[in-house]
Structure formats: structure tokens, C-alpha cells
N, C-alpha and C positions, 0 to 999 in steps of 0.2 A: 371192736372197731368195725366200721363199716368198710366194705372195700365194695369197687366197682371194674369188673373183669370184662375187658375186651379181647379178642381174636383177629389177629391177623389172618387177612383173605389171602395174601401172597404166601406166608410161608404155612403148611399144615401142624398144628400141637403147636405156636409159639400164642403166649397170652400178654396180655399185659391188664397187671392191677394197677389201679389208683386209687387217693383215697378220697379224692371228691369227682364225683360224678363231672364224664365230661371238659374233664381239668386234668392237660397234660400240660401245663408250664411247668412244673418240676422236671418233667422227661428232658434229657436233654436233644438237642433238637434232630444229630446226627441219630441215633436210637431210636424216635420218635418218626423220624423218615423210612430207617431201613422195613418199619412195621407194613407198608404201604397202606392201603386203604382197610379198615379194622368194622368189626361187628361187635355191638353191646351184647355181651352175652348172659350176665346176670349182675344183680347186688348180691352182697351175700355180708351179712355179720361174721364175722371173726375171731374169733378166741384164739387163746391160745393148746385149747384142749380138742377143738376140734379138726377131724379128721378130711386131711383133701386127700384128693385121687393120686397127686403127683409129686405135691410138696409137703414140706413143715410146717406148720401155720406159724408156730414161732419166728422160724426165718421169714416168713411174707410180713408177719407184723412188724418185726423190727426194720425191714427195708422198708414197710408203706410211712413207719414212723421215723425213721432216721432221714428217707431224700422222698417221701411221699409218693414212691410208685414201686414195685416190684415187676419183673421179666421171667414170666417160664418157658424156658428154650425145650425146643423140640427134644425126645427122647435120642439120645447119643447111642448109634447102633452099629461097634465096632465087629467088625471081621472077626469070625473065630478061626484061628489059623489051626485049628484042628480037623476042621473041615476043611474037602476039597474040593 
């Protein structure tokens, strides 16, 4: 499957895939807002074999095939309460 991977300029590491180029009417529009102003960052074919830097391609294909977009939120950098 083909997907098309933008970048939100407001928040750093948040993406968003689609799967037609340029075509966020699946997104819904609160979602589609909070991204602010975004950057094409590539096309990229899809399997389910191949290897991303952050996600499962599995999981991106069945969110790009089930509501036609996927969201990968910035890496989640909890406190380590072992340090002080």
C-alpha cells in the first residue's frame, strides 16, 4: 500500500500518514487542526514486512486501511524515579 507521511512543524516526532496523497478528509478535523501547519516528507510503499524506524507497519496498514490515516505521536519520555 502506498502511504504519504507528513510532519507537523508545531510539534517535533508527531507524523501523520495518509493514504492518498494530500487528502486529509478521513482525518477528523479536531486532529487535523491540533497538527498546525505540516511538511511532505515522503511517499513510501508499505508492506507489511517492512521495517520503520518507530512503528509496526502492520499497525500503520490497518489504521491507513480501516479510517485511511494513521498518527505517530512523539516518543513518551517518562521520569525515571531512580534518578535524582
Amino acid at each position: 500500500m502506498l502511504c504519504f507521511i507528513y510532519k507537523s512543524l508545531k510539534k517535533e516526532h508527531l507524523y501523520l500518514y495518509v493514504d492518498k496523497k494530500d487528502d486529509f478528509s478521513k482525518v477528523p478535523e479536531a486532529l487535523f487542526n491540533s497538527f498546525g501547519k505540516m511538511d511532505f516528507v515522503m511517499e513510501l510503499e508499505l508492506m507489511p514486512e517492512r521495517k520503520l524506524a518507530k512503528e509496526d507497519a502492520e499497525k500503520v496498514l490497518d489504521s491507513l486501511s480501516g479510517r485511511g490515516y494513521f498518527v505517530q505521536l512523539p516518543p513518551f519520555h517518562s521520569p525515571n524515579p531512580l534518578v535524582t
